[in-house]
C-alpha positions in Angstrom: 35.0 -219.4 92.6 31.5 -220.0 91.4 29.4 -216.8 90.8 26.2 -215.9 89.3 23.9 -212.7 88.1 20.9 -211.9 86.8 18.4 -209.4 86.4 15.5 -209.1 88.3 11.9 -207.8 87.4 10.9 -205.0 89.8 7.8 -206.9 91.3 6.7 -209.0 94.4 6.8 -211.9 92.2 9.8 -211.9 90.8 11.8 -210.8 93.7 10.4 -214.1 95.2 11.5 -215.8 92.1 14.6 -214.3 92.5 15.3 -216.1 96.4 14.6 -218.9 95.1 16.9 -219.1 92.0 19.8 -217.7 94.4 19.2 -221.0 96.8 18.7 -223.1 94.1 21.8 -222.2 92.1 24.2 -222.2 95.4 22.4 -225.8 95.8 23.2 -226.6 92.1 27.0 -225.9 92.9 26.7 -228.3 95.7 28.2 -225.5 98.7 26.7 -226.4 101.8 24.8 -223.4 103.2 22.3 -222.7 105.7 19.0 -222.3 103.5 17.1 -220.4 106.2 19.2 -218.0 106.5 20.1 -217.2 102.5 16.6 -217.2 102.5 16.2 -214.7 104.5 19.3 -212.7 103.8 18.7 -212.8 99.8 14.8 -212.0 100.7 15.6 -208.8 102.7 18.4 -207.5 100.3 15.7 -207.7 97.3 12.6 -206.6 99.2 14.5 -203.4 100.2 15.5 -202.6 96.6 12.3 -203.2 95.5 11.0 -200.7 98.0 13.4 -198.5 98.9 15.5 -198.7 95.5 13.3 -199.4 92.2 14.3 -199.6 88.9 16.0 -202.4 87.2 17.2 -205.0 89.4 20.0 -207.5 89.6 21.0 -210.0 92.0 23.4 -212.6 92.4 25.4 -214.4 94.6 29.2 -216.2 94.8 31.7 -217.9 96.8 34.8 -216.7 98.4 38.5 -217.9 98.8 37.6 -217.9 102.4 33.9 -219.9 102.1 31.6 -217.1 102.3 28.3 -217.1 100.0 28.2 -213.8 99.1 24.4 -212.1 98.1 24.5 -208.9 96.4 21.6 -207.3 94.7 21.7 -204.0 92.8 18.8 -201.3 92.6 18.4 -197.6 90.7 18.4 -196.1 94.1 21.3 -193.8 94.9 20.5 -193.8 98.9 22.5 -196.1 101.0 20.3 -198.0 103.5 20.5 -196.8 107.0 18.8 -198.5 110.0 16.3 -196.1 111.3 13.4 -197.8 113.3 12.1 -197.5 116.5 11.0 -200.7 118.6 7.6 -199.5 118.2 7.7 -199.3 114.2 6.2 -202.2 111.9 8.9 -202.4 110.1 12.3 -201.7 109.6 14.0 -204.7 111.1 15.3 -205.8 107.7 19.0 -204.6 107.8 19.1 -205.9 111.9 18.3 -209.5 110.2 20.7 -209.0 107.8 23.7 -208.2 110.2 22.4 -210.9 112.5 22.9 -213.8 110.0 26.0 -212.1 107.8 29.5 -211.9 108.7 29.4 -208.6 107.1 27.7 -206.8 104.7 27.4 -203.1 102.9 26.2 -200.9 100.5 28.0 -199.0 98.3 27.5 -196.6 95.0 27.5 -198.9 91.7 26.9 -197.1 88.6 23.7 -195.1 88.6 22.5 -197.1 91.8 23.7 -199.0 94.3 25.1 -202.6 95.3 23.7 -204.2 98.7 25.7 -206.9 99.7 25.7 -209.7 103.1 28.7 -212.4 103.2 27.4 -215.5 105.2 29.1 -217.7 106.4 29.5 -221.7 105.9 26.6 -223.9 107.9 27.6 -224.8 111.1 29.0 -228.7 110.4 26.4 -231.4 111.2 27.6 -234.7 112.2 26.0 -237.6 109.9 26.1 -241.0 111.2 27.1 -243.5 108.3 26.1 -247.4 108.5 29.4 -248.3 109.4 29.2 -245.5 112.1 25.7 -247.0 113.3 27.1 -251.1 113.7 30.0 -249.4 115.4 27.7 -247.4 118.0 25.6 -250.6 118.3 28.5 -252.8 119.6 29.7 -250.0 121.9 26.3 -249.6 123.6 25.6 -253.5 124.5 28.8 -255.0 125.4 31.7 -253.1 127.6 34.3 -250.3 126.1 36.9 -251.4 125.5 
């Protein structure tokens, strides 16, 4: 199964950087996925460890057996996330986003911090219409079915 790590700098920029090489590597593998949604995912793992975990960062991202794209991203922070916002806070809606567009995901201790992780699963299947497809859909619509 296709996986991947790296280390992340501990800044806005990078952790951008850092979505963008997790998209562009799962793209380089040629996995379908739903880009939106890693996006967002990756982008809410690694803005919470940049805030709410500091220190060196790592993130990276793999496949399963059972075609999940699995995101994990690993801070210095030894507090697990916990959802504790209000509908009338700013913010706080990251781990909410995260369970609404994983399968399932976690934290756990790793080492002298702690691994965040969200398994998503495979795109929903679009149908693509080939040229064959097309001439075929064209002689169905103007004469009768057969």
């Amino acid at each position: 199964m296709p996986h991947a790590r790296f280390a992340v700098e501990a800044t806005p920029r990078a952790v951008r950087a850092a979505r963008h090489r997790i998209a562009a590597t799962v793209r380089a593998w040629g996995v379908p996925l739903d880009e939106d949604a890693l996006h967002l995912v990756a982008g809410e793992l690694l803005s919470n460890a940049l805030r709410h975990g500091g220190g060196p960062l790592a993130a990276g991202v793999a496949t399963t057996a059972d075609d999940l794209l699995v995101v994990e991203v690993w801070d210095a922070g030894r507090d697990l996330p916990r959802h504790t916002a209000t509908p009338l806070d700013e913010g706080g809606r990251g781990l909410p986003l995260i369970a609404a567009h994983s399968v399932r995901h976690g934290a756990e201790p790793a080492g002298s911090g702690k691994r965040c992780w969200a398994a998503l699963p495979p795109p929903e299947p679009r149908w693509l219409l080939t040229a064959a497809g097309a001439e075929l859909l064209g002689r169905l619509a103007s004469g009768p079915l057969p």
